[in-house]
C-alpha positions as a printed NumPy array, in Angstrom:
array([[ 77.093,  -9.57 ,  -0.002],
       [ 74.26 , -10.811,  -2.488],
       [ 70.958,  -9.96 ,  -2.855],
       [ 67.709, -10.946,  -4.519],
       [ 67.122,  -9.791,  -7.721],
       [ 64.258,  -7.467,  -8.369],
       [ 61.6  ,  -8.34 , -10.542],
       [ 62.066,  -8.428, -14.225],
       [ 61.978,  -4.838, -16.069],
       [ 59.053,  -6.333, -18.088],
       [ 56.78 ,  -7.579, -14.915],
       [ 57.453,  -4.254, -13.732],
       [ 56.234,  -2.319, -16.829],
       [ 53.229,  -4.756, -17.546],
       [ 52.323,  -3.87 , -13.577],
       [ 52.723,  -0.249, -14.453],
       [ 50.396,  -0.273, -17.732],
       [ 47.685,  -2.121, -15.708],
       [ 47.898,   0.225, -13.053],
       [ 47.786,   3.214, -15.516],
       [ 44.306,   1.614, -17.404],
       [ 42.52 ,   1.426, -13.876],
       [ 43.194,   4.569, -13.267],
       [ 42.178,   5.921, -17.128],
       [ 39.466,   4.031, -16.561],
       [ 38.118,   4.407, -13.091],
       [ 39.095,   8.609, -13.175],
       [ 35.723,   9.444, -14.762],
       [ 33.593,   8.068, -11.811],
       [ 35.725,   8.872,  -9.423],
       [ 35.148,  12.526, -11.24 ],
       [ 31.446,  11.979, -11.388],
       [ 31.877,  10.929,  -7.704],
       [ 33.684,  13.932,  -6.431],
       [ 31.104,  16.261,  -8.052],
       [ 27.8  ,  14.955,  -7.194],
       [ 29.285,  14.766,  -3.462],
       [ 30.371,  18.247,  -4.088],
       [ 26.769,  19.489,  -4.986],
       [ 25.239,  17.802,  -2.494],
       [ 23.301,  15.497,  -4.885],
       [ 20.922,  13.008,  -4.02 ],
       [ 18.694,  11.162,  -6.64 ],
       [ 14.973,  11.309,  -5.71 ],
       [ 14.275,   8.696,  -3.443],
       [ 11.749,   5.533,  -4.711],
       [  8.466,   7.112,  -3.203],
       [  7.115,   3.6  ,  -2.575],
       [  9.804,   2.736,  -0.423],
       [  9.931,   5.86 ,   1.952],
       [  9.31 ,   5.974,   5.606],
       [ 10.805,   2.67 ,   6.27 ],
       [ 13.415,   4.865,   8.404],
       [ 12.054,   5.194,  12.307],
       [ 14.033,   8.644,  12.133],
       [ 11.95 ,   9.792,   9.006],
       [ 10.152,  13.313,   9.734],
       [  7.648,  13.924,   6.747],
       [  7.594,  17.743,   7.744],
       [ 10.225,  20.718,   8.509],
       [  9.48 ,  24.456,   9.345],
       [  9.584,  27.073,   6.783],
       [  9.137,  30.329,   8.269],
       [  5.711,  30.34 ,   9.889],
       [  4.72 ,  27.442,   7.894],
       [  5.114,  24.317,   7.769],
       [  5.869,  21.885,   4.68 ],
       [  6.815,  18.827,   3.169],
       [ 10.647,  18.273,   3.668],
       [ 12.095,  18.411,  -0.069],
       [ 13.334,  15.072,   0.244],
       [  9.992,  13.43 ,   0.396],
       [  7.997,  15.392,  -1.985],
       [  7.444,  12.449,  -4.184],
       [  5.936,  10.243,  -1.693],
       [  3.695,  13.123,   0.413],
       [  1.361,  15.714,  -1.991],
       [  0.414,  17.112,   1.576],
       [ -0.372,  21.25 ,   0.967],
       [  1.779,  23.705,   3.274],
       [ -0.006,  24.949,   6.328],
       [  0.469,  27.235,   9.23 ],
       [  2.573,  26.469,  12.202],
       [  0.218,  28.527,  14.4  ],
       [ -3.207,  27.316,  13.838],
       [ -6.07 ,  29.738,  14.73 ],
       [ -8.214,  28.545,  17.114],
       [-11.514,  29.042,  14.934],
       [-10.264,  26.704,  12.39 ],
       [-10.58 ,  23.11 ,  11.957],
       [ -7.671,  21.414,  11.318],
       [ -7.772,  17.173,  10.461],
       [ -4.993,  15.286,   9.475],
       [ -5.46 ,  11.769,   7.086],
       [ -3.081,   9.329,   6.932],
       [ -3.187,   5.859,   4.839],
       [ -2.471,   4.252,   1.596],
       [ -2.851,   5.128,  -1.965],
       [ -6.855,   5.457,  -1.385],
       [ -6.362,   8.244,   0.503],
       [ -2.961,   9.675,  -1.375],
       [ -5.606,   9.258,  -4.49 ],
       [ -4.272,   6.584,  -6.778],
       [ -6.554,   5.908,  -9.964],
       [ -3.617,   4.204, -11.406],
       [  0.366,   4.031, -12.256],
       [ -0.217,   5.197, -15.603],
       [ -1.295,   8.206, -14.55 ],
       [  1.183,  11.234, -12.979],
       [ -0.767,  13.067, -10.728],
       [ -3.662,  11.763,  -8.   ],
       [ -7.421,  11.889,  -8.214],
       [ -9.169,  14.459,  -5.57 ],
       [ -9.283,  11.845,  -3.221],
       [-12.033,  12.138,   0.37 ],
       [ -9.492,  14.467,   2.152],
       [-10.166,  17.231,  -0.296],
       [-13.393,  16.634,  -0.665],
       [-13.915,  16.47 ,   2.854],
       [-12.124,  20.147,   3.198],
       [-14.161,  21.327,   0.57 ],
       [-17.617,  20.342,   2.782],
       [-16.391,  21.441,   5.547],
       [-15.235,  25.082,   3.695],
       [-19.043,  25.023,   2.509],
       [-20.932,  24.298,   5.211],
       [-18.561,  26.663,   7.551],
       [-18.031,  29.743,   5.369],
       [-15.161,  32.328,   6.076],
       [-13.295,  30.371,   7.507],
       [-10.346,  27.736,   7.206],
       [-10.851,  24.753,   7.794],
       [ -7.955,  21.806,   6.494],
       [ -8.14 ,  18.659,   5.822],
       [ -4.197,  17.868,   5.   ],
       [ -3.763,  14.595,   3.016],
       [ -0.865,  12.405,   4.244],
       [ -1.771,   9.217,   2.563],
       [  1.116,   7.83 ,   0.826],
       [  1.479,   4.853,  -1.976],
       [  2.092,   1.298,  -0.387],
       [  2.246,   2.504,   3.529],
       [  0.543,   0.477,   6.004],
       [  0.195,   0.575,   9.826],
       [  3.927,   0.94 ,  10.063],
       [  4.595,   3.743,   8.41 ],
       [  0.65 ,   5.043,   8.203],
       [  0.66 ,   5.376,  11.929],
       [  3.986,   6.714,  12.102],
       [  3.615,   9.681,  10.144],
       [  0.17 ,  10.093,  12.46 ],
       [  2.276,  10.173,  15.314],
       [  4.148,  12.988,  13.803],
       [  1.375,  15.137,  12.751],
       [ -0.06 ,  15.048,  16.624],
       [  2.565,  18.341,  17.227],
       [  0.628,  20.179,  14.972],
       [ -2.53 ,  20.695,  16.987],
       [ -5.472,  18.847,  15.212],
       [ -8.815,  18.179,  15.608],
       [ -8.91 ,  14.805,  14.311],
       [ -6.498,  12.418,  12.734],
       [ -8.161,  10.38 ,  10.179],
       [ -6.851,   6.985,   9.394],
       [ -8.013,   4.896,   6.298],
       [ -5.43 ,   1.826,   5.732],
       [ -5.214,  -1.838,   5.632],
       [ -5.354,  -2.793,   1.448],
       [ -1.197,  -2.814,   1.991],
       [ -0.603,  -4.236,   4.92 ],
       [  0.375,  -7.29 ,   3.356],
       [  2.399,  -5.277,   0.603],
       [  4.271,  -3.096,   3.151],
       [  5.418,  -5.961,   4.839],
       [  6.665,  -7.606,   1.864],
       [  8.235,  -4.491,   0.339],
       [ 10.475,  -4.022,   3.748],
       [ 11.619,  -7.624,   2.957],
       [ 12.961,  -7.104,   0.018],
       [ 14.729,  -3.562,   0.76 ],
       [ 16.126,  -5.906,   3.692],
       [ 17.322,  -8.406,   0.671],
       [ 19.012,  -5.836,  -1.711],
       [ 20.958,  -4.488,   1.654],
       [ 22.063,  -8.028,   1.701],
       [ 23.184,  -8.156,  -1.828],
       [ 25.064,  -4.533,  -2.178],
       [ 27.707,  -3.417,   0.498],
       [ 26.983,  -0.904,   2.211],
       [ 30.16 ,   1.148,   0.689],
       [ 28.689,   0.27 ,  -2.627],
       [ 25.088,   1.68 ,  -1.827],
       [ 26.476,   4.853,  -0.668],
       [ 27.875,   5.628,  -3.728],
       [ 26.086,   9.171,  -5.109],
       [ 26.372,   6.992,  -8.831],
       [ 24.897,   4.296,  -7.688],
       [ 22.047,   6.175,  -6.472],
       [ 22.177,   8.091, -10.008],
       [ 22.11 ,   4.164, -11.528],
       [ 19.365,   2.966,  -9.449],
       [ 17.279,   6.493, -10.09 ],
       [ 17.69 ,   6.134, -14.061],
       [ 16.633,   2.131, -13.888],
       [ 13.442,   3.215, -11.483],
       [ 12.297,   5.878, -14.337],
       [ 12.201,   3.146, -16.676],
       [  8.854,   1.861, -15.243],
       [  5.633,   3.463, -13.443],
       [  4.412,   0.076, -12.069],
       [  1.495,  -1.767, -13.053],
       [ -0.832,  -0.013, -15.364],
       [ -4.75 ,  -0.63 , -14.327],
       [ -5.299,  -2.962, -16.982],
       [ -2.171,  -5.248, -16.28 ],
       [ -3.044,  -5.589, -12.82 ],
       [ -6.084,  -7.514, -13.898],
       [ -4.115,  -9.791, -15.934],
       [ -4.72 , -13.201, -15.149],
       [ -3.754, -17.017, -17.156],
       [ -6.837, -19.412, -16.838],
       [ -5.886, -20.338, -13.395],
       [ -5.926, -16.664, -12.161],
       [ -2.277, -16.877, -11.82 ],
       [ -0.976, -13.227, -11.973],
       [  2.039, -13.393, -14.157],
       [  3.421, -10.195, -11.782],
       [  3.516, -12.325,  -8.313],
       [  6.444, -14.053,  -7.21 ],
       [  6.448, -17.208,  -5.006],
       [  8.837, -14.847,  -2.43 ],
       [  5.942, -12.758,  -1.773],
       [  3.528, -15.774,  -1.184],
       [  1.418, -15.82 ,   2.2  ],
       [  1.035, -19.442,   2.934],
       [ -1.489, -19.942,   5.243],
       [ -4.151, -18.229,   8.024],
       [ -1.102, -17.803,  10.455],
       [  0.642, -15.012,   8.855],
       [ -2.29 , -13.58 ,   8.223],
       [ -3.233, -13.541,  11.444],
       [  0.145, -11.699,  12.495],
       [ -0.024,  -9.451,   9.853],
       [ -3.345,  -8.366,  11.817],
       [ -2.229,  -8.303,  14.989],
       [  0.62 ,  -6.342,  14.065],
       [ -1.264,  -3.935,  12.839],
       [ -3.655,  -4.079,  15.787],
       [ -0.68 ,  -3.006,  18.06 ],
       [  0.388,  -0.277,  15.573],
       [ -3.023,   1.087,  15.706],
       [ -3.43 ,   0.841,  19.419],
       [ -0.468,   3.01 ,  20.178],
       [ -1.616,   5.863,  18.091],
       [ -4.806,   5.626,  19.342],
       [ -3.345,   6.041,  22.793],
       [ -1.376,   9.174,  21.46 ],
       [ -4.248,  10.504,  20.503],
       [ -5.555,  10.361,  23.401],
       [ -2.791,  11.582,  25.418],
       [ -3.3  ,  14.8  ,  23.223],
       [ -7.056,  14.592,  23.328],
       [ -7.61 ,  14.257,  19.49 ],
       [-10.434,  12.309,  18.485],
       [ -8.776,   9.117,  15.98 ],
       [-11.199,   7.99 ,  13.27 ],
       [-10.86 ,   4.959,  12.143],
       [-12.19 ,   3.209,   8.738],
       [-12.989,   0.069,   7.593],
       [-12.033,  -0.964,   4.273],
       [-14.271,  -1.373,   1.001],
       [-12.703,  -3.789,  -1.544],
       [-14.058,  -4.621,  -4.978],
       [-15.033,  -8.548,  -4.423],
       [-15.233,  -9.182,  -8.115],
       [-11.703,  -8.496,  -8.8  ],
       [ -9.841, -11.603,  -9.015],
       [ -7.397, -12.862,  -6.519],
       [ -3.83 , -12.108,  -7.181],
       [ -2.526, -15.519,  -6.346],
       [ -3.538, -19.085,  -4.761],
       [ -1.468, -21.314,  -2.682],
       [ -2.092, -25.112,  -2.515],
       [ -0.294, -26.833,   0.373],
       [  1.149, -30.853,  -0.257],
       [  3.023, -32.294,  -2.916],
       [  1.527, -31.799,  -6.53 ],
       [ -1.468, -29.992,  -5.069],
       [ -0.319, -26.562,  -6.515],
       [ -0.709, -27.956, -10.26 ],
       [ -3.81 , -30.129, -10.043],
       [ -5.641, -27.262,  -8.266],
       [ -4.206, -24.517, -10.633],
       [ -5.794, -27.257, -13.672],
       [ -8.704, -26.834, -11.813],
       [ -9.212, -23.641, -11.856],
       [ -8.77 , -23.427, -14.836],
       [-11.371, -26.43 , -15.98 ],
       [-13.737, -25.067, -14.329],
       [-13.628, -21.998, -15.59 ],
       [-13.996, -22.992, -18.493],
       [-16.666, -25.19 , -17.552],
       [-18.717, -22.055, -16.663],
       [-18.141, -20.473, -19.434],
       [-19.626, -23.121, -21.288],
       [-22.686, -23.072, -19.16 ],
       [-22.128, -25.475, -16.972],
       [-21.952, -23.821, -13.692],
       [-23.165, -26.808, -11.934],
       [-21.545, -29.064, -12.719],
       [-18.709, -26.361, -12.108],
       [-20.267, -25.913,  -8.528],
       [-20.253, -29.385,  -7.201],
       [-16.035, -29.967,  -8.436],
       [-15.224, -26.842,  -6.72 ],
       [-17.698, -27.683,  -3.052],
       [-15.776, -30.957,  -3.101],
       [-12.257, -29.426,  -4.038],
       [-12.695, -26.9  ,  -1.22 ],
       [-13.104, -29.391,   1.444],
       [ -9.412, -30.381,   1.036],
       [ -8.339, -27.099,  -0.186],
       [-10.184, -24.257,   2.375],
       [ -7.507, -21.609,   1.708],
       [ -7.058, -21.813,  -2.034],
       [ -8.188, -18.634,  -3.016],
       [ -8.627, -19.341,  -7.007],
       [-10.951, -22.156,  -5.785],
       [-13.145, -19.716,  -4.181],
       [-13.453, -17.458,  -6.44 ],
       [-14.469, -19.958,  -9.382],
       [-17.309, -20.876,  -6.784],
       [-18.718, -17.641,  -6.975],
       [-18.268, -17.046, -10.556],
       [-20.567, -20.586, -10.757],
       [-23.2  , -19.296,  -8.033],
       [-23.447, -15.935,  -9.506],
       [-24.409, -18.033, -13.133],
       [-26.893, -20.001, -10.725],
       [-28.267, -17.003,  -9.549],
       [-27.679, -17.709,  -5.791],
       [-26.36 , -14.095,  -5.258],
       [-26.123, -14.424,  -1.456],
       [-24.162, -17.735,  -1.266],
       [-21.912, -16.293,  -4.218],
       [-21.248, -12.802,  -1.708],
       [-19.397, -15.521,   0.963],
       [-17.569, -17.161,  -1.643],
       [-16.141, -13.508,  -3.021],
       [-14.962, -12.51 ,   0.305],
       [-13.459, -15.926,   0.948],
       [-11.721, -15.745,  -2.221],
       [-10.309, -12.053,  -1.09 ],
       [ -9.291, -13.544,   2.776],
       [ -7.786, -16.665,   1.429],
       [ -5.787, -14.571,  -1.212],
       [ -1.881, -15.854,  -0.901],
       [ -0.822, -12.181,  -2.11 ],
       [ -3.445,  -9.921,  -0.399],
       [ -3.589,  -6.644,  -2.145],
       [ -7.343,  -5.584,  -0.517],
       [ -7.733,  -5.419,   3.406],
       [ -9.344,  -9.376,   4.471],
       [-12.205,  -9.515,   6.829],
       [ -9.923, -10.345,   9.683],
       [ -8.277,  -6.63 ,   9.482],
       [-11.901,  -4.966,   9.386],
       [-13.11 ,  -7.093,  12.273],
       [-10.23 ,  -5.896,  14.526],
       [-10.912,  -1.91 ,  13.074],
       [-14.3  ,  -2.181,  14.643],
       [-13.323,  -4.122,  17.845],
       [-10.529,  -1.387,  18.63 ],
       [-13.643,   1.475,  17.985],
       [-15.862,  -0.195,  20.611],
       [-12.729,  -0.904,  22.745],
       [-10.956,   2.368,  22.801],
       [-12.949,   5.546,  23.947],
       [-11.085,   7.91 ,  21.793],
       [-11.405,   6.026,  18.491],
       [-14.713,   6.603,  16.062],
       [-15.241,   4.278,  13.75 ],
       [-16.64 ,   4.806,   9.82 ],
       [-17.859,   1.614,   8.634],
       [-17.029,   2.545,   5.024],
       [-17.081,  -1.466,   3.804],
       [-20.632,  -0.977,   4.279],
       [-20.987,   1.763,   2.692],
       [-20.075,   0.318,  -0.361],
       [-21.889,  -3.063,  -0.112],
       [-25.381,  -0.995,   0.344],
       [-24.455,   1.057,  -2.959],
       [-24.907,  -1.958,  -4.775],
       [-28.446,  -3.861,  -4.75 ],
       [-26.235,  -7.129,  -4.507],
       [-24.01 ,  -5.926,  -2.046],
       [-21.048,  -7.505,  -3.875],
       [-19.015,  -4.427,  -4.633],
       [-17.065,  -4.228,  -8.107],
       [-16.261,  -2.006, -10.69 ],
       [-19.04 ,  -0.012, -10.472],
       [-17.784,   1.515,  -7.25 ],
       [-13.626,   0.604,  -7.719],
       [-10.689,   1.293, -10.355],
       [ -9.351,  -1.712,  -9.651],
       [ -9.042,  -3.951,  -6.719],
       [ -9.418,  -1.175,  -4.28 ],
       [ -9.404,   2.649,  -5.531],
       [-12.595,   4.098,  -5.557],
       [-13.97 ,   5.771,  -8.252],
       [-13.796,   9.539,  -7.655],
       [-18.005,   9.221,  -6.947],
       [-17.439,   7.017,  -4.1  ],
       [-14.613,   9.316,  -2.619],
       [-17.039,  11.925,  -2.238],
       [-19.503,   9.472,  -0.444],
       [-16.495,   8.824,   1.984],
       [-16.371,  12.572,   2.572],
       [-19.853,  12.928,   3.57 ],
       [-19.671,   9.613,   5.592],
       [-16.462,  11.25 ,   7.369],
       [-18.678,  14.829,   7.697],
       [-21.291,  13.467,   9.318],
       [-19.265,  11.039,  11.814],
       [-17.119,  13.893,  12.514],
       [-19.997,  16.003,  13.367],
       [-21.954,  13.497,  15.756],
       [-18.762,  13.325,  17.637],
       [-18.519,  17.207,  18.391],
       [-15.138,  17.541,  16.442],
       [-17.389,  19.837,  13.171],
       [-20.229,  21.978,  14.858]])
């Protein structure tokens, strides 16, 4: 009876040797593996991109306090406080964005004393002996999704108020979820789970802080910011419209949970520094992106020159086919301000920060619908901090006197938003 032969003693060996280097080679990460999952190990999370998780809980128990869970200690700064408040004590909760974390830049480690500190430390003065806290749980890049979240959470904790500032990264948010969605897409999810991989990813994040203040001004003649990408591109009033009425639902649910516990929400509109430039314009038909880009650029160099109107009357007529191209607008008010038409040169700012096709400061849209949910909603207050800024300045165009950058405040102003929030907070019973 006859039977196949077997494979060749030399196939067999080669398979052997192959065999024997993957293993060599893959043992030390398998290793590396088996330890890190021994210890538990986790690398640090990115703090940018926390909270996207519905299940997320910013704060556990520790004894009779309460903290900041260790896991998202880079993205909250938010000091401990008691589980048990006492009932003489004031005890406000803000929530937000980087203005109220206190960003004054990526090239800088730790945050600013932003208007929730300063706003305890008022409150400590003008109520001595006792304890008043304002607890700051503003956090880099959130928006009304994850904002209002984490001021759904705090409600358990008994305050007096929940503060919410928000609205310069709504746009930024949105776009940041999109990409997270994108790298799923790209990496299994057996690959992302790995604890080196996260050790990988950890290491590559450390090699850069983000835009420093000065790079986030840069700009090429056409205001083109080298750091956009044509992925994160708005393209047009519609989705900037949802992104506002998404928000406007977010905000409406925790101003009915506020209610439900009978906390008073205060809501703020949002400053922005109109002089900044836009971060990027979108021009909609075939070839229109180039020959409006060149024009941008002409003209600004037409102004320059001193000849802002001759400047005024390319842009007027460019704008009439182009309403939404944000570069265009802002060229117009460069060449208004050189005419010394202040007031027509305010419009033409803010329409260059509405029409921006990356939005990185809130548009007028999102302020509009902060004040129409205030007069709307009996438990909301509203602090019109926009103009608050605008009547700092005797041209009401508010820029770098007032701003870091496109929308920090300088540490001055944040103590003007304390004593704006003080004194709303008093007319509305919640200080007295």
């Amino acid at each position: 009876m006859s039977s196949e032969p077997g494979p060749k003693p030399g196939i067999r060996q080669r398979l052997l040797g192959v065999l024997a280097f993957l293993a060599i080679g893959f043992a030390p990460f398998v290793l590396c593996e088996g330890i890190l999952r021994a210890v538990g190990y986790h690398a640090p999370g990115n703090p940018y991109e926390a909270g996207f998780d519905p299940k997320l809980k910013v704060f556990e128990r520790d004894g009779d306090q309460v903290v900041v869970a260790p896991g998202n200690r880079r993205t909250w700064h938010t000091q401990a406080f008691a589980l048990a408040r006492k009932p003489a004590n004031l005890r406000i909760f803000a929530v937000g964005d980087s203005v109220t974390w206190g960003h004054r830049g990526n090239e800088f480690a730790t945050p600013l004393r932003a208007y929730p500190e300063l706003l305890q430390d008022l409150l400590r003065q003008q109520r001595p002996g006792r304890g008043d806290e304002v607890l700051n749980c503003g956090a880099r890049t959130f928006a009304s999704e994850r904002a209002t979240r984490v001021g759904q959470e705090v409600l358990q904790f008994s305050p007096d108020a929940v503060l919410a500032n928000l609205g310069t990264s709504e746009h930024l948010e949105a776009d940041l979820r999109a990409d997270l969605a994108r790298q799923t897409q790209r990496m299994p999810s057996w690959l992302a789970s790995l604890r080196i991989v996260e050790v990988l990813e950890g290491w590559l994040r450390s090699r850069g802080t983000g835009l420093s203040l000065q790079q986030s001004r840069e700009r090429d003649a056409s205001l083109r910011a080298p750091f956009v990408t044509q992925a994160s591109l708005l393209t047009g009033e519609v989705e900037r419209a949802q992104l506002v009425q998404t928000a406007k639902a977010r905000l409406e649910a925790l101003a009915r949970a506020c209610q439900a516990k009978n906390v008073r929400l205060v809501l703020a509109t949002v400053p922005s520094n109109l002089r900044f430039p836009p971060f990027a314009t979108h021009f909609a038909g075939p070839g229109a992106q180039a020959a409006g880009e060149a024009l941008i650029a002409s003209t600004g160099a037409l102004i320059q020159a001193g000849n802002a109107r001759k400047a005024e009357k390319l842009l007027s007529t460019a704008l009439v086919a182009h309403p939404e191209a944000a570069g265009l607008h802002y060229r117009l008010a460069q060449a208004l301000e050189k005419l010394g038409d202040l007031q027509r040169a305010r419009l033409s700012y803010l329409e260059a920060r509405d029409t921006d096709a990356c939005p990185a400061r809130a548009i007028g849209a999102f302020n509009d619908m902060v004040r129409q949910l205030a007069r709307d909603m009996p438990s909301v207050t509203l602090v019109d901090m926009e103009g608050l800024f605008e009547a700092e300045v005797p041209d009401g165009i508010p820029d770098d006197r007032l701003f870091l950058d496109n929308s920090h405040p300088r540490p001055a102003m944040h103590l003007q938003m304390a004593q704006a929030l003080l004194q709303t907070l008093t007319q509305t019973g919640v200080v007295h």
